[in-house]
N, C-alpha and C positions, 0 to 999 in steps of 0.2 A: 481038886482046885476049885476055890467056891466063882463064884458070878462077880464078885465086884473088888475082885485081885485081880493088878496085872500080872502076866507073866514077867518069871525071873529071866533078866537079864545074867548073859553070859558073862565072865571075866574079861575076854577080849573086848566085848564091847562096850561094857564100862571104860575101860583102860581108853578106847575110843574117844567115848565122850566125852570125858578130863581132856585128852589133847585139843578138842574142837572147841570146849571152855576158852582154854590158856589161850589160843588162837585168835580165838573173836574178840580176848581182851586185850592184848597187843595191838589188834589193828585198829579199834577202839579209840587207846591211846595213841597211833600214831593220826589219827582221822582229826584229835583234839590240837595236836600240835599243831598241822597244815592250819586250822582256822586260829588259830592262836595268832600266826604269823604273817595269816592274810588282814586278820584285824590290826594287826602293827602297823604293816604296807596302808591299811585305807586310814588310820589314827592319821601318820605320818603326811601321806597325802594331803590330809583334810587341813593339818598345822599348815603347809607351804600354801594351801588356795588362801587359806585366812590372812596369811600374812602381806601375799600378793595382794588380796584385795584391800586390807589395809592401805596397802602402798598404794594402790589406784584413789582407793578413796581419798586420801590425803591427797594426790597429783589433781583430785578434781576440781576439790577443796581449795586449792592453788588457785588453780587455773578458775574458780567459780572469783576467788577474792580478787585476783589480777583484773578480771573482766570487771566488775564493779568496782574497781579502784579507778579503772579507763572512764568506763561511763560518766560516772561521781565525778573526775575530772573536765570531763569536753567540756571546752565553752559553745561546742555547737547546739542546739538542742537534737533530740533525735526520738523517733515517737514508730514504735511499733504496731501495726495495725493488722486484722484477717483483711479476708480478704471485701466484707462488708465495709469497710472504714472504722471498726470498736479497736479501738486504745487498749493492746494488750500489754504494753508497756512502757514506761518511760525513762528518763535523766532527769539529773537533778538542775540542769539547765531548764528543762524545759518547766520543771515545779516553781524554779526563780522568776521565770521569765512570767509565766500564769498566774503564779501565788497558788497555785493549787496544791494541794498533797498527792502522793502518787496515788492513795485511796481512792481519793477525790476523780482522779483521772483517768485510771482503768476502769474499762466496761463502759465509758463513754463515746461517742462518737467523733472520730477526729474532726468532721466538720462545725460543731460547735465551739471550737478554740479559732474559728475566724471572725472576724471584726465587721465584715461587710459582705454584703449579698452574693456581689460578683467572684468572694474569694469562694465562700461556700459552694457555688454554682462550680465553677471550675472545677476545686475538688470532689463533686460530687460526679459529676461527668468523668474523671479520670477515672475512678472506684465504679463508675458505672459500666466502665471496659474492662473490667476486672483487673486492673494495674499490672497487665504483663510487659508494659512498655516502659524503660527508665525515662524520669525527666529530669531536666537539668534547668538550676537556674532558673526557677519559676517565682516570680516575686510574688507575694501573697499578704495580707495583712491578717497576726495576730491580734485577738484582746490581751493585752500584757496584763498584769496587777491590779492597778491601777484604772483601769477601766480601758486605756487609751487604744492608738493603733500602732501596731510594731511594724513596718515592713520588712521579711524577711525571704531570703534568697533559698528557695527550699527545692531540693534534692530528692527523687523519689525512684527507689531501687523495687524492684520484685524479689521475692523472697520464697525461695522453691524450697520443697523434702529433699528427700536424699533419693527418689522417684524421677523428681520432674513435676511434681504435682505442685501448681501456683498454694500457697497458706497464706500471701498477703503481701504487705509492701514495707517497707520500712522507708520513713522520711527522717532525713534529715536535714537543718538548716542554720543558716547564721541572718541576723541581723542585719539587712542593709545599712545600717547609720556605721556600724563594725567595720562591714567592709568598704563603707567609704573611707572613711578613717584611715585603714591599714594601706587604702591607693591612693590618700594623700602621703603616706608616710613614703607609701616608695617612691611615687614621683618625686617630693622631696630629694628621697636619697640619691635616685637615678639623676639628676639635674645636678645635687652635688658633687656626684660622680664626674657626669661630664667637665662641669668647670675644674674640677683636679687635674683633669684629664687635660682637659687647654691650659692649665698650669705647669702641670707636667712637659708639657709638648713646648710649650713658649721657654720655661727655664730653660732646656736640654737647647732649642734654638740659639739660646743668649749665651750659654757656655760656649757653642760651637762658635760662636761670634766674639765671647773675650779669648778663645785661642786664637783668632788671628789678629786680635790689636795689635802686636809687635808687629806682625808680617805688615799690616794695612799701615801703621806707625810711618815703618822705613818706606813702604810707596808712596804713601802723602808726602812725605821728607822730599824727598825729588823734584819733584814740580813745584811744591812751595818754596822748595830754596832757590828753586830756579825762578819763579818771579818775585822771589824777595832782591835777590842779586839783579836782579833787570829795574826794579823798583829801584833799588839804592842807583843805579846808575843812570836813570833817567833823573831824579833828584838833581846829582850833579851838575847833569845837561840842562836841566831846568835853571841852575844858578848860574850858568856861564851862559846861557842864552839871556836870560835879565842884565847881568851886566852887559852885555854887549847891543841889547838896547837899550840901554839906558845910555851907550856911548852914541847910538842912533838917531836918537832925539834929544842931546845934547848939543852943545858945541863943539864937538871935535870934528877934526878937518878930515879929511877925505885919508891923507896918510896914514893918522893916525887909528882911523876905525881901521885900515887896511892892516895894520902894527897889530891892533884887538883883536883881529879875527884871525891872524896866524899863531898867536899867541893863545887864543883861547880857543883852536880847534874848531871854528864853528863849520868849516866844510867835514872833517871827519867826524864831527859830531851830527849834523843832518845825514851825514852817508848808515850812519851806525843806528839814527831812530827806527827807521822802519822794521830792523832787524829784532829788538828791542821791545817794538811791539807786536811784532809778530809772538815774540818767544815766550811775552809773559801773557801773552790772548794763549798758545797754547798752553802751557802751563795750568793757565786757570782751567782752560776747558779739561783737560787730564784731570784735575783735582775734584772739579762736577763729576766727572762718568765714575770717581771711585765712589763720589760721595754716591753718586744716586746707587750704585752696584749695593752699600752697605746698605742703604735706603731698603730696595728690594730684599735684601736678605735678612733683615730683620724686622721687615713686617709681620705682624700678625696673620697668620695663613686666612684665605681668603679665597674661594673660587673663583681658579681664574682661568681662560681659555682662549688665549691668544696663538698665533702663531710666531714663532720664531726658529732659529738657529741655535740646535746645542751644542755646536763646537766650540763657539768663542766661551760660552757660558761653563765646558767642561775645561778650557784652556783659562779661564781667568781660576777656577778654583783651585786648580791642579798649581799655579801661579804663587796664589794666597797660601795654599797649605807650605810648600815648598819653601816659603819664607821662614816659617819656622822648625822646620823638620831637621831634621841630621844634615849636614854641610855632603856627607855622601850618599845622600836618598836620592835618586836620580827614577826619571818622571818620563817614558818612550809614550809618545803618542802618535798614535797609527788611526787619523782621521782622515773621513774623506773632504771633499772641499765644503761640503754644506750638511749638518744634518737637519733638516727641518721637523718639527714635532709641536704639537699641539698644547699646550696649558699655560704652567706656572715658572718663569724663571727663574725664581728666588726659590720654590721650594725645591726645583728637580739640579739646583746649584747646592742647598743644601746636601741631597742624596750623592751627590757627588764628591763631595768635600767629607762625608765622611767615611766611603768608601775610599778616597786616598788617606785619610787620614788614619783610618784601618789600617790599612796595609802599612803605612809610615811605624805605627807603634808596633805592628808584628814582624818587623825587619828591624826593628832600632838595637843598634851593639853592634850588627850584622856586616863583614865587611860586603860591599859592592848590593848595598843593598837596594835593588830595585821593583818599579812597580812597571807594566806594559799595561797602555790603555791599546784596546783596537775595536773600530766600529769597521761593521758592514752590512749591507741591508741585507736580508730574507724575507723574501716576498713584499707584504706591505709590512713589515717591523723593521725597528733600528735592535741592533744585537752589539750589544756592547759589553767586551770584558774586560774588567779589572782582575791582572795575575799577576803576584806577586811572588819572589822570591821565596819568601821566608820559611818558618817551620809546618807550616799548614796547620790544619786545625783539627784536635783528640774526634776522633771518631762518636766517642758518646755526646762530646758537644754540636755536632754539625744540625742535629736535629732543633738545636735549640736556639742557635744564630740572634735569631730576630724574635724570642719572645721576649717580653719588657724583663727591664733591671737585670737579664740575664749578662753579666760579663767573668770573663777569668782575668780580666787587669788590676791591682792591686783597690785595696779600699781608697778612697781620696781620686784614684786616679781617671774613675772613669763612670758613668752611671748606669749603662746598661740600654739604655734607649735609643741612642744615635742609629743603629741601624734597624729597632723596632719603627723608628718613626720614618726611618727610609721608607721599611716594604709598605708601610701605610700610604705614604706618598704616591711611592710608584703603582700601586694598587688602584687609588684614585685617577690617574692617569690611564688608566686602562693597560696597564703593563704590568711587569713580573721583576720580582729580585728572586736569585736562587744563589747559592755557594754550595761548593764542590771542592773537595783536592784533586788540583792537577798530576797531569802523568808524570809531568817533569819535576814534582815538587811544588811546595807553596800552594795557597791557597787562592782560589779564583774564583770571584762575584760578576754574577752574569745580568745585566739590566736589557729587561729589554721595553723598547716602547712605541707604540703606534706610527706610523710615518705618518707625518700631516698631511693630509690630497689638499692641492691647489680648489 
């Protein structure tokens, strides 16, 4: 065997080495597959990050155009600043208002866009505490365009990381001449508001006053015919007392005026004057207390604080409504002898008249349809309820009773106010309206209000 031959391998272990060949090249090829397939998995992955962050980027992109569509809009101006006072950004308000370009204005110092010492001094003092404090409503004067002075109302926030660490302040501001402007407008509108509002309240008074022209019609009727009929018959007496003297101061004899005066009644006629004038003095005086009653109820509300007695004043309304109500509305009143109370008797007559008058339209068709008034005092309050018969009131409406124009009465019939303008009333009075369904049925309005101390 020379020196630089290997030895001859065996048969066996050739045969060996073929199997460890074919082996190593199998596992070879499965080693390539594994990374074949983990390269798919990271391809794949790498597609879905790309896609997401498209989708982000485009959401940014939104949301970057959204925000400088807002800016680009505000008519307020608004000026970002570090924490030095340098303008690191601005609106296009505030470029209008300047005439600057936004070039022009970043990297500048906010206190050079003031117009006078005092403004700069101020703001330089706020940025000298490092503006971790907001201010509000700081009147300031800008140089506008133009050269001039702006005074404006400017807003000054702090502006923190997402740490806690101060980076600066952001101001914002409007133009005082703007905001005058926009508090004449409201006061304006608020002052129109109210006279609607006394428009509203006075119409709704004057309706509740043309329902009772018929009822107040046929009261007036009464006493006026009752001294028209005492008028026409003193007349009479008037013409048979001139003839008779005229027979007086005449030449007739003594007989003959004796003949005159059985013939022309003058003893039954002097028996019957006094009665005659008593009837049409009262008469008239009846016809003054309804006139003045309409007097008071159709005045223009007015603060008033008198004392008086709500009995008569619930008994004359309960009176007027009843005139024109249904022939079978019937009207129980459970009063005590006096109720005394403090304010207005024309408006707490109107709260009254249309609490029956309520009750009158939600019992109408109804046979035996009635309403119970009853006062009685609790402690120092008068507690007065109006309960009615009728169908009571839908549960989802009870909450809504007394807010304005709210009614379930037909269109035409009704406006919605009469009992908004009650709890107004009774409010003012230092008292309460509330409704309820009763146990018994029907619906029941509870008034309650102050007792007047002596």
């Amino acid at each position: 065997m020379g020196a630089g031959r290997k030895p001859e391998r065996s048969g066996t272990a050739a045969r060996l080495d073929s199997l460890a060949a074919a082996s190593g090249a199998a596992a070879g090829e499965s080693v390539w597959i594994d990374v074949i397939q983990k390269m798919d998995e990271v391809y794949h992955d790498l597609l879905e990050y790309e896609v997401a962050l498209e989708d982000k980027n485009a959401a940014l992109e939104e949301s970057q155009r959204f925000i400088i569509s807002v800016l680009t809009s505000m008519s307020d101006i608004l000026i970002v600043c570090n924490r030095a006072g340098i303008i690191e950004d601005v609106n296009q308000s505030l470029q209008t208002l300047t005439g600057k370009s936004e070039a022009q204005l970043k990297g500048r110092a906010i206190f050079e866009l003031f117009a006078d010492e005092v403004s700069r001094r101020q703001a330089q003092a706020y940025f000298a505490g490092h503006g971790a404090d907001p201010v509000q409503d700081w009147e300031l004067m800008l140089t506008s365009a133009d050269g001039g002075r702006v005074p404006v109302s400017v807003n000054c926030t702090p502006r923190f990381s997402a740490v806690g660490k101060l980076l600066g302040v952001v101001v914002t501001g409007r133009p005082v001449g703007e905001l005058r402007r926009a508090y004449q407008a409201l006061r304006q509108t608020h002052d129109e508001l109210k006279r609607a509002q006394q428009q509203l309240l006075h119409s709704e008074k004057m309706a509740s006053l043309g329902r009772l022209v018929a009822g107040v019609a046929h009261e007036l009727n009464n006493p006026i015919s009752f001294v028209l009929g005492n008028v026409v018959a003193l007349q009479r007496y008037a013409q048979r007392l001139q003839h008779y003297l005229e027979g007086v101061h005449g030449d007739a004899s003594a007989s003959a005026l004796a003949d005159l005066r059985r013939e022309l009644r003058i003893d039954h006629l002097l028996g019957d004057l006094p009665q005659l004038i008593e009837g049409t003095i009262e008469g008239a005086e009846r016809t003054r207390d309804i006139v003045a009653s309409l007097k008071r109820f159709s005045a223009v509300d007015r603060d008033e604080a008198q004392r008086f007695d709500l009995a008569p004043v619930i008994e004359r309304a309960v009176h007027w409504v009843t005139k024109l109500g249904a022939d079978d509305f019937q009207v129980d009143l459970q009063l005590p002898g006096e109720l005394p109370v403090l304010g207005s008797p024309g408006q707490l007559q109107q709260v009254v008249m249309n609490l029956v008058q309520n009750a009158c339209d939600a019992t109408a068709g109804q046979e035996g349809a009635r309403l119970t008034i009853a006062a009685r005092r609790e402690d120092a309050v008068w507690r007065i309820a109006f309960a009615d018969n009728g169908p009571g009131i839908a549960g989802e409406n009870l909450a809504r009773v007394f807010e304005p124009f709210f009614t379930t009465k037909p269109v035409g019939k009704g406006t919605g106010l009469g009992l908004a303008i009650s709890y107004g009333i009774v409010e003012r009075h230092g008292g309460s309206l509330s409704v309820a369904n009763a146990a018994a049925g029907g619906a029941e309005f509870l008034l309650r209000l102050p007792l007047a101390v002596d």
